[in-house]
N, C-alpha and C positions, 0 to 999 in steps of 0.2 A: 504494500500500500504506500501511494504518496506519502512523502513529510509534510507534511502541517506547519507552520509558526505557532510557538507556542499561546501568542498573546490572541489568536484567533480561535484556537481549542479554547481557549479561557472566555473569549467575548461571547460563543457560542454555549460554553458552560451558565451562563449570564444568565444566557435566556432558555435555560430550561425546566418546562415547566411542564413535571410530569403530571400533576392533574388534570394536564388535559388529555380528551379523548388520545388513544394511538396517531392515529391520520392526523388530527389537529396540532398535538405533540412535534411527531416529527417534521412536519412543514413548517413547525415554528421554527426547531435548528436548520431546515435548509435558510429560511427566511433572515436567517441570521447571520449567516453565513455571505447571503447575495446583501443584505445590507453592508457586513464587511465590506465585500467586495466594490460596492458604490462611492464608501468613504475613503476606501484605501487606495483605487486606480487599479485593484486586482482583478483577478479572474479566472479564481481556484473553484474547480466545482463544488456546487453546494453539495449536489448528496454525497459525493465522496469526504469532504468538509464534515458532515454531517455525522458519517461514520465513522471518519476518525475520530471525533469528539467521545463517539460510542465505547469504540477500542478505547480508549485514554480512560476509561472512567472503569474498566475492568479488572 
């Protein structure tokens, strides 16, 4: 799997918020991810982005 930045697995950590539904849940760490990405001039895949964050948390 891609390397990640760590401060992006952490902004992504930010916003997660497991009470919500599955689908809702995970669309919010893409969503967080492609906001990184708008702020920063990046353009690291969200779901992969997303997953990483997943891994990192196991």
């Amino acid at each position: 799997m891609k390397k990640f930045p760590a401060d992006l697995i952490a902004y992504i950590a930010a916003h997660d918020f497991d009470d919500l539904p599955d689908g809702a849940w995970f669309a919010t760490l893409e969503a967080a991810a492609a906001n990184w990405n708008e702020q920063n001039g990046t353009d690291y895949d969200e779901n992969d982005a997303a997953h990483a964050y997943l891994e990192s948390t196991r």
